[in-house]
BALOPA-184419 format. One record per residue (C-alpha): residue number from 1; residue in three letters; x, y, z. Coordinates in steps of 0.1 Angstrom, whole numbers. Example, Ala and Ser with C-alpha at 12.3 -4.5 7.8 and 13.67 -1.06 7.14 Angstrom:
# residues 2
REC   seq   type      xx      yy      zz
REC     1    ala     123     -45      78
REC     2    ser     137     -11      71
END
This chain:
# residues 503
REC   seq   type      xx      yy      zz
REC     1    unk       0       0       0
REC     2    unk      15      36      -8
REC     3    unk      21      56      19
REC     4    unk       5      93      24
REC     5    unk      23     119      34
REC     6    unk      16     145      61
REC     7    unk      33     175      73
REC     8    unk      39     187     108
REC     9    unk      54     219     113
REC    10    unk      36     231     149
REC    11    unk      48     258     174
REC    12    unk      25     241     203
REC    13    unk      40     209     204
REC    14    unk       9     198     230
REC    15    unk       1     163     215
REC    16    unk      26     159     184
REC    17    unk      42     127     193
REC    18    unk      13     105     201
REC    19    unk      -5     123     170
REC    20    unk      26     119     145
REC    21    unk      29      83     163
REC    22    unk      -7      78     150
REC    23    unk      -3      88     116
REC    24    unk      24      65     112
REC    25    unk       3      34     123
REC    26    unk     -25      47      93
REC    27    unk       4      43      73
REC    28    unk      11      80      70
REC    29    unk      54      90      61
REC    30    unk      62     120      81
REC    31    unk      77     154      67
REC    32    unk      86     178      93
REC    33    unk     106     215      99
REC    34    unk     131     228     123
REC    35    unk     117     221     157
REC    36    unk      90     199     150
REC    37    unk     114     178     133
REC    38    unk     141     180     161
REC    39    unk     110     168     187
REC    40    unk      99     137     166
REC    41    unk     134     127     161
REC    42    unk     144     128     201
REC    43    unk     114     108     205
REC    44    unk     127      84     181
REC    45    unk      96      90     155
REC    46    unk     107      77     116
REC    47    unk     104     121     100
REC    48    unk     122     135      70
REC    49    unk     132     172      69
REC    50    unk     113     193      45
REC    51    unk     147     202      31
REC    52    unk     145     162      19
REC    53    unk     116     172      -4
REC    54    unk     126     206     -18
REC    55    unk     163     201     -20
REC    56    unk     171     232     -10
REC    57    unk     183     240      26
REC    58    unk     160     265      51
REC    59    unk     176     298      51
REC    60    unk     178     331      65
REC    61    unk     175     318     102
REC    62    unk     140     300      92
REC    63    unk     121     328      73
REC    64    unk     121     306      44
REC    65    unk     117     266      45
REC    66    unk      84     259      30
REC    67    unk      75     281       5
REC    68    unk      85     258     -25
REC    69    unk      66     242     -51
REC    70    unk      75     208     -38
REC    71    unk      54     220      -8
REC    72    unk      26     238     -23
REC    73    unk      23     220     -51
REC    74    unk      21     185     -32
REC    75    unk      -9     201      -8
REC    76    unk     -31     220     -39
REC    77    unk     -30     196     -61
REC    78    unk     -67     188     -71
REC    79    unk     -67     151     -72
REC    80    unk    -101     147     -90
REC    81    unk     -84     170    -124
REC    82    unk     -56     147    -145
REC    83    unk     -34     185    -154
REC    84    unk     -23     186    -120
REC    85    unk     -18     151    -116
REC    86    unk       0     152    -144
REC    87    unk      20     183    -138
REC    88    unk      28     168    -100
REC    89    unk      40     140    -118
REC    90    unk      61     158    -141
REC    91    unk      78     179    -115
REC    92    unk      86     146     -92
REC    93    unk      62     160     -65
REC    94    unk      45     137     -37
REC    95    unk      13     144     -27
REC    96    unk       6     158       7
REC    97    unk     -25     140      23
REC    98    unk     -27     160      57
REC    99    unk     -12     192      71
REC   100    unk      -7     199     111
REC   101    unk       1     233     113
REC   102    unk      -3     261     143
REC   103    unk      11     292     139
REC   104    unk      40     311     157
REC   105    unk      25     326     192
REC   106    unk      25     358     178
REC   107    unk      -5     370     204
REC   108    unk      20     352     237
REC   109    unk      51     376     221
REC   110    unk      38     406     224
REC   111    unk      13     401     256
REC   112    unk      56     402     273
REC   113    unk      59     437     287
REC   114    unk      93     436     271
REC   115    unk      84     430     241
REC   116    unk      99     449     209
REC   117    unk      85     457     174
REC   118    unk     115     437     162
REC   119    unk     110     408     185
REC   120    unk      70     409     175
REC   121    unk      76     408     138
REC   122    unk     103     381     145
REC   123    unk      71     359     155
REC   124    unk      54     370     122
REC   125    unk      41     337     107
REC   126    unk      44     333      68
REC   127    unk      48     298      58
REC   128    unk      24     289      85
REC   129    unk      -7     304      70
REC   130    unk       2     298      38
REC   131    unk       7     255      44
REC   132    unk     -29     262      61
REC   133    unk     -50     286      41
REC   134    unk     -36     260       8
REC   135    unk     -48     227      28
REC   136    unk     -79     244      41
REC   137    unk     -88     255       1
REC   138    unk     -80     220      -6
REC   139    unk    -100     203      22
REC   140    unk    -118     182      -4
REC   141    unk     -81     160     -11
REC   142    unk     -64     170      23
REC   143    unk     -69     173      62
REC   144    unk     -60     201      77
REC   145    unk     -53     203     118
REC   146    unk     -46     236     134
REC   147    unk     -59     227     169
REC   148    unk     -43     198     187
REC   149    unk     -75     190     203
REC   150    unk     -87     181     170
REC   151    unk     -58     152     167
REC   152    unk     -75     124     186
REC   153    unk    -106     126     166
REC   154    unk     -86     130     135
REC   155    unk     -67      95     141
REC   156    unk    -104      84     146
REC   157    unk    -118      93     116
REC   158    unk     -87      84      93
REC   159    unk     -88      47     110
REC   160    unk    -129      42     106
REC   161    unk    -125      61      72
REC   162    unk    -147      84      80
REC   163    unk    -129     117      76
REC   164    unk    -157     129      47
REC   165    unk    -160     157      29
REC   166    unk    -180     176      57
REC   167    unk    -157     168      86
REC   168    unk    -126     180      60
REC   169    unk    -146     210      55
REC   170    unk    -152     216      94
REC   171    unk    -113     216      97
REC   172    unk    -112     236      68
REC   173    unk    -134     266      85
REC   174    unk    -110     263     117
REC   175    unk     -80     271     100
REC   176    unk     -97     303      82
REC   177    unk    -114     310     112
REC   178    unk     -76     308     131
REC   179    unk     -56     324     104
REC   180    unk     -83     354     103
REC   181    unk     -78     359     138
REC   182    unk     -41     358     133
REC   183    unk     -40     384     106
REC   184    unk     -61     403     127
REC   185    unk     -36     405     155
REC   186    unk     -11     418     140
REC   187    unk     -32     446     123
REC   188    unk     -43     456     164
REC   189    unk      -6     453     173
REC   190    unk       4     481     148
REC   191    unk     -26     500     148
REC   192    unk     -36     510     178
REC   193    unk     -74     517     176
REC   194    unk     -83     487     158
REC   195    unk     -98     456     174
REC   196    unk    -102     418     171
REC   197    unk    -141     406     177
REC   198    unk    -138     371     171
REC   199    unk    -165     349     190
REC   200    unk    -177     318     185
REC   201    unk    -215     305     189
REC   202    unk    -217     290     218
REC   203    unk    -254     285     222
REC   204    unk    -286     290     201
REC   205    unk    -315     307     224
REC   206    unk    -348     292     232
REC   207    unk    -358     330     223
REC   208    unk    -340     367     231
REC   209    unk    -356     397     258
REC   210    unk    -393     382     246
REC   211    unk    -403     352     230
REC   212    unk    -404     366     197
REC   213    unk    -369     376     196
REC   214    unk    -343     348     181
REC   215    unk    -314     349     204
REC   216    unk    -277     331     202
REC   217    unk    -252     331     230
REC   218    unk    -219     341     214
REC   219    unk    -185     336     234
REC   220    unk    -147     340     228
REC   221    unk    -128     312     215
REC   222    unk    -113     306     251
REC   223    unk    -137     323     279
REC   224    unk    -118     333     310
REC   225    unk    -129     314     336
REC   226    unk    -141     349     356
REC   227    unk    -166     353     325
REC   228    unk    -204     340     322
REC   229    unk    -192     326     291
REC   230    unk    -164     305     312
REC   231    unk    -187     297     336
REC   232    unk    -192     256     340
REC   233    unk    -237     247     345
REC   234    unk    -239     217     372
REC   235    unk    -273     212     370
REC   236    unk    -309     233     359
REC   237    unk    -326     241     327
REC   238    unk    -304     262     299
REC   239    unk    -298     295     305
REC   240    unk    -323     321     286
REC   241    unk    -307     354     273
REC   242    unk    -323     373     302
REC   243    unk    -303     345     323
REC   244    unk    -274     353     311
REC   245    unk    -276     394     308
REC   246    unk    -287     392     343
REC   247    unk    -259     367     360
REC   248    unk    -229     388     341
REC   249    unk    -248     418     359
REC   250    unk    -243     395     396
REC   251    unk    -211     383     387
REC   252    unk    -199     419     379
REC   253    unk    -205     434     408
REC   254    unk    -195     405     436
REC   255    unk    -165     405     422
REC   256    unk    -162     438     435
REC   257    unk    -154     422     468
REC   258    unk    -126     409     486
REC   259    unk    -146     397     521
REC   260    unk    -176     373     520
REC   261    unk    -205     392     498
REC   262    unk    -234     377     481
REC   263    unk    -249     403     447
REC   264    unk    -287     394     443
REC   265    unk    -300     412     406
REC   266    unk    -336     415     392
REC   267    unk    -334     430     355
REC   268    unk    -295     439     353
REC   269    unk    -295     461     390
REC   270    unk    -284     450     420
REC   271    unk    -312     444     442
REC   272    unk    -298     434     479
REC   273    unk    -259     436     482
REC   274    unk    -248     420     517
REC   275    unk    -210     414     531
REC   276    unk    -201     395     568
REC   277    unk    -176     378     581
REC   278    unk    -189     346     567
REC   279    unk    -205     342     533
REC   280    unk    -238     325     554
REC   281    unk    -240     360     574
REC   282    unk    -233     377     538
REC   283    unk    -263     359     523
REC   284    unk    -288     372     556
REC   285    unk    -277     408     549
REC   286    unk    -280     408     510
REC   287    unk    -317     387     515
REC   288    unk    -327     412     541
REC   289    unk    -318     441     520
REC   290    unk    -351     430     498
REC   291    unk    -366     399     505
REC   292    unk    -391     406     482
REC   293    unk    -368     419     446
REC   294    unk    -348     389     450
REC   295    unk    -376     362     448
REC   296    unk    -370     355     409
REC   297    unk    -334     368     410
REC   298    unk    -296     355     403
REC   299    unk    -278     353     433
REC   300    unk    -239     357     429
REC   301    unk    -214     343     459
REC   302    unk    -174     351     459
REC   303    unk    -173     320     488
REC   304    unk    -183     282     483
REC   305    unk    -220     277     487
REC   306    unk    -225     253     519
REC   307    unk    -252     234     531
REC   308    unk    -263     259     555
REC   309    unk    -271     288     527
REC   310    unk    -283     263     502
REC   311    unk    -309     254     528
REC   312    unk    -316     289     530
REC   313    unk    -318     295     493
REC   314    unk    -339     266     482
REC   315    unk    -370     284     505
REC   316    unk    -377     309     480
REC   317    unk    -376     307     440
REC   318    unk    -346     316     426
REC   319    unk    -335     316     388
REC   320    unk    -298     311     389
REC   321    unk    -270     309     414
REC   322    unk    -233     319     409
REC   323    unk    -206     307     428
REC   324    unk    -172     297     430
REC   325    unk    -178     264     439
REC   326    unk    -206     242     463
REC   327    unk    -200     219     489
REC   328    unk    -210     182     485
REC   329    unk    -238     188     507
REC   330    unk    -251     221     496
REC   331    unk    -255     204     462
REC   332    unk    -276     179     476
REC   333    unk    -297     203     492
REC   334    unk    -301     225     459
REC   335    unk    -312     192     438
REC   336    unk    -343     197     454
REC   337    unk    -353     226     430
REC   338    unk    -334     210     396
REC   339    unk    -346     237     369
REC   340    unk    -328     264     395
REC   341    unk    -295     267     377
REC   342    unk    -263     262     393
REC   343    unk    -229     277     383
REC   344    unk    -195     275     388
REC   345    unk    -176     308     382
REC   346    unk    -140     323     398
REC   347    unk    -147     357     408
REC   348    unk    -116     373     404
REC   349    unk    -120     413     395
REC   350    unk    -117     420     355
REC   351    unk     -87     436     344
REC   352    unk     -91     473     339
REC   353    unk     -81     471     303
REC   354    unk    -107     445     291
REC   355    unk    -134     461     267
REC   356    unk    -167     457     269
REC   357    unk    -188     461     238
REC   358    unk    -224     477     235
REC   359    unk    -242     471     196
REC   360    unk    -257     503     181
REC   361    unk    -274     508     147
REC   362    unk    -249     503     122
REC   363    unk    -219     502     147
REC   364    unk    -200     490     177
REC   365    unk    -189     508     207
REC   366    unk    -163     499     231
REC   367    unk    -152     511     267
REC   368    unk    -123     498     292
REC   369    unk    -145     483     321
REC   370    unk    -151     511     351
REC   371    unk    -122     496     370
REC   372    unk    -119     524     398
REC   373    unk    -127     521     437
REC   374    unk    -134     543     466
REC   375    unk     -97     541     471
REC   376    unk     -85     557     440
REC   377    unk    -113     589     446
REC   378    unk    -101     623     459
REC   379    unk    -123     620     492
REC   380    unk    -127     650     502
REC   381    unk    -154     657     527
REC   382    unk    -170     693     518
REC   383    unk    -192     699     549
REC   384    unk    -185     712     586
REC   385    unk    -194     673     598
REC   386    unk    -174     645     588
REC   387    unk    -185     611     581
REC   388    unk    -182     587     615
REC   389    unk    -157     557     610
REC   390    unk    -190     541     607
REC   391    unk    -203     561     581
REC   392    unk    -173     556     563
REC   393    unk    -175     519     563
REC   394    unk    -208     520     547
REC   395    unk    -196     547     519
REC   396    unk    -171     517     505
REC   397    unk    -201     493     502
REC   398    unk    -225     518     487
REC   399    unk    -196     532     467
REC   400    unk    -191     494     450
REC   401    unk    -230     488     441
REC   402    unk    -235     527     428
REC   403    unk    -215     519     398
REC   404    unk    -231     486     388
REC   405    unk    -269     506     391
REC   406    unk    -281     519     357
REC   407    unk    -283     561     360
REC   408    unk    -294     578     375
REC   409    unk    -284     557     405
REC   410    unk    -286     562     443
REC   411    unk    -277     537     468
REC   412    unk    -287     536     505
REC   413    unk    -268     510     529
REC   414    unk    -251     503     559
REC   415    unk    -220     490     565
REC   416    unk    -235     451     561
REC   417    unk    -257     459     533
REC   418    unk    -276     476     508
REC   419    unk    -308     489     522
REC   420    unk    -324     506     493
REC   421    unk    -313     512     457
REC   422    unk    -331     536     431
REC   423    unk    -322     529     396
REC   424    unk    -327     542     363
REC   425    unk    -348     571     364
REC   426    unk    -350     603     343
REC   427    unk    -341     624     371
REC   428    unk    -321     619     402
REC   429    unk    -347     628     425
REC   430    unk    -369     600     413
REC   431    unk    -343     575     419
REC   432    unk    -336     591     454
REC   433    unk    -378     588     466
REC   434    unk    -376     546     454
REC   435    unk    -343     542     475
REC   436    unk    -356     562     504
REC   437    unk    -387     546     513
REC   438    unk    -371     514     515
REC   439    unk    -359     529     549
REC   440    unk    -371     514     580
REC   441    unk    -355     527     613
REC   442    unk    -321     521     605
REC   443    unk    -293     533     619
REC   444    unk    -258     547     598
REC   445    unk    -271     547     562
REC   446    unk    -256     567     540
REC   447    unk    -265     573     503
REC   448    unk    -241     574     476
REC   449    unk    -252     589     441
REC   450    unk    -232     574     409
REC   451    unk    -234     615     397
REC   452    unk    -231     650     412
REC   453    unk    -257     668     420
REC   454    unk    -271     697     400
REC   455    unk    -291     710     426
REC   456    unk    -298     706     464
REC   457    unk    -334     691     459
REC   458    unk    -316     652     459
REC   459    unk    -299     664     496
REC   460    unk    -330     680     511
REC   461    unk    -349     648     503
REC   462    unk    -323     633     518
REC   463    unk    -323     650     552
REC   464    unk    -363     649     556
REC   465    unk    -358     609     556
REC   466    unk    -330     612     583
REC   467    unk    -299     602     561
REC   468    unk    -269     619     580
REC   469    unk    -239     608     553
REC   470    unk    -236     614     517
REC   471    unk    -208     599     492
REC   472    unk    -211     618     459
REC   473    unk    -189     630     427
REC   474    unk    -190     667     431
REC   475    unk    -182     688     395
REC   476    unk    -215     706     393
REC   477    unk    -209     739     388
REC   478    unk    -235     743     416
REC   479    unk    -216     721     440
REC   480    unk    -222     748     465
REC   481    unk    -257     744     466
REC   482    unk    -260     711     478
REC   483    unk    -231     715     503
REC   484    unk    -253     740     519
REC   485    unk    -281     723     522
REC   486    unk    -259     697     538
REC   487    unk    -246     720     559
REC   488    unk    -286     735     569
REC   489    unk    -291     696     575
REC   490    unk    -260     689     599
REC   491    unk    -256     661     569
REC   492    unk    -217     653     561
REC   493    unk    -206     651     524
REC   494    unk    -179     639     506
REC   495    unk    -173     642     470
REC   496    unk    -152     617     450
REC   497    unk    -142     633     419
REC   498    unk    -152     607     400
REC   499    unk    -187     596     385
REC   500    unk    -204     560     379
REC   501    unk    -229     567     349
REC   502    unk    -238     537     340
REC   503    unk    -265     538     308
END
């Protein structure tokens, strides 16, 4: 039986020597390049150099090995048209059955902080693409692997026979799919306010915001594992595309903390935020906060879920839970309710740089995330009173939720939790009356605003509900105003120089 021929020429060597191993047992002959064939020849792998098949030696330190006609010729040759049998024949070229080819880690060069534009275009692929992009055209006479999770199912198909024209062309889309992603970059490496949006569809939706909405869950090729779309479903029905809008908004702001705090949202705002010094005593405070906004809600936890909360949680209806992980018993407990949905997300903070993305009508628009805390603010208190150490504690909750609330937002709550939270109305005063009459008698609750105020009206509402703290932006050009009602109301202020909006 004639041998085929494959090529390996791979910069992630992850899985090469079982994968060239199983070639070789379908009866496969191995050509390789400068690494790849130093690797399979330590692990004492039968491989000839590609240099064997071009007669002519790689030169100028790489840049050019595999860009030949002996090459190219051997992987586009259209097997099914006698010309370029013939003309393969003619020039003494073998054909070249399969291609495993991944790219030079352009993207891991220049993520090094010492990185250079010489040492970045250094890790320029050429020949890489090239072997691809001609395997992947000719997909109908050759299989093409760029990912080595693909190799195991590859060795499958070859030995059942089964590698047909659609799984070829499934490869085939991979390697455009890859080699578009690589073009793209190294255009954002050299032009600074271009970006890569490559996702890939996760998930077609039962339906989108109403049921007669199509809907499709789109993700990155590799979701961090901080991300919904990382996030890992133990048990429940699939989430909807409310689900998942709503889970991102709990996950986004839980991460927020570093002590125990559970985030319940209703409709992308943070209904009951509580913290403690356990994550049980965190889930009391943020259920308290509004016992009856969360019933329907997505919880979010930065601690394991034990059996004591999950005994808690499975008294009222919930619609998905977030968590770093569950105890053995606490999933026991929850299995009681199986379409809640369970899952398993690391809450680690987003890196300021990430950008978040918002669709408009014939456009895209893209943001750094709002990565700032209290602790980066000017804090400067602007009244005759001062905040009490108290108050203070509470300003660094309320200061967390304000800039998860959709504007105009205001945020009442204590040093343990949110008590009420006023979000999205047309004015700021509106938002203020829905936080405020969610007080009820208690004691050192402050209210932070995610923007300045314009006017004292927001502060003399304030005061005739008893609020004695305030935690605010400042920058109104009418700053004064306010401070002076403040100062009428014995209330203490203290301006941030930085705003929240959040639209």
């Amino acid at each position: 039986m004639t041998k085929r021929r494959a090529l390996l020429s791979v910069s992630d060597k992850k899985g090469l020597i079982d994968f060239a191993r199983g070639l070789i047992e379908q009866n496969f002959e191995l050509v390789s390049t400068g690494g790849t064939f130093t690797v399979l020849k330590e692990a004492g792998i039968e491989v000839k150099q590609v240099s064997d098949i071009t007669g002519f030696p790689e030169i100028m330190d790489g840049r050019v090995k595999t860009l030949h006609p002996a090459v190219h010729g051997g992987i586009l040759a259209n097997r099914s048209l006698n010309h370029h049998l013939d003309a393969i024949k003619e020039h003494n070229i073998k054909p070249i059955d399969l291609v495993c080819v991944n790219l030079y880690p352009f993207k891991e060069t220049i993520a090094k902080a010492d990185c250079t534009e010489e040492l970045a275009i250094e890790n320029i692929d050429i020949g890489g693409p090239t072997m691809l992009r001609s395997a992947a055209k000719n997909f109908k006479d050759v299989i093409v692997a760029v990912a080595p999770d693909d190799y195991s199912v590859i060795l499958e198909k070859i030995a059942s026979k089964s590698d047909d024209y659609d799984y070829r062309k499934s490869l085939a889309v991979k390697v455009f799919d890859h080699t578009a992603s690589y073009d793209r970059q190294i255009v954002n490496y050299f032009v600074d306010d271009n970006i890569e949006l490559s996702y890939t569809n996760k998930k077609t939706l039962r339906y989108g915001e109403n049921p007669q909405q199509k809907a499709y869950f789109y993700s990155d090729k590799k979701p961090a594992a901080n991300t919904i779309a990382g996030a890992k479903q133990l048990q429940g029905k699939e989430l909807s595309y409310n689900n998942i809008r709503d889970a991102d908004a709990a996950l986004e702001v839980v991460k927020e903390f570093s002590h125990p705090a559970v985030v319940a949202v209703k409709h992308m705002n943070p209904c009951g935020v509580g913290v403690g010094e356990n994550i049980y005593e965190a889930y009391t405070n943020a259920y308290k906060a509004d016992p009856v906004s969360i019933f329907g809600g997505i919880v979010a936890l930065n601690e394991e879920v034990n059996k004591e909360i999950a005994e808690e949680m499975v008294k009222i209806f919930l619609e998905v839970i977030i968590a770093p992980s569950y105890s053995k018993e606490a999933l026991e407990v929850l299995q009681v309710k199986p379409n809640l949905r369970l899952l398993v997300c690391e809450t680690t903070k987003t890196q300021a740089n990430t950008l978040q993305y918002v669709s408009v009508s014939g456009g895209l628009l893209a943001q750094t995330v709002d990565s700032l805390g209290l602790a980066d603010t000017e804090f400067k208190v602007v009244t005759k009173k001062k905040p009490s150490p108290e108050e203070e504690k509470a300003f660094e909750l309320a200061w967390k939720v304000v800039k998860h609330v959709k504007s105009n937002a205001i945020v009442l709550a204590t040093s343990k939790s949110t008590i009420g939270i006023g979000a999205g109305q047309m004015n700021r005063v509106g938002s203020a009356k829905i936080a405020l009459e969610k007080l009820d008698g208690q004691d050192n609750v402050v209210l932070a605003s995610d923007g300045f105020f314009p006017m004292g009206d927001t502060v003399e509402l304030a005061a005739k509900f008893g609020i004695g703290a305030i935690i605010q932006p400042g920058g109104s050009i009418k700053d004064q105003d306010s401070i002076d009602v403040a100062n009428k109301e014995n209330i203490a202020m203290v301006t941030t120089g930085i705003r929240h909006f959040k639209h």
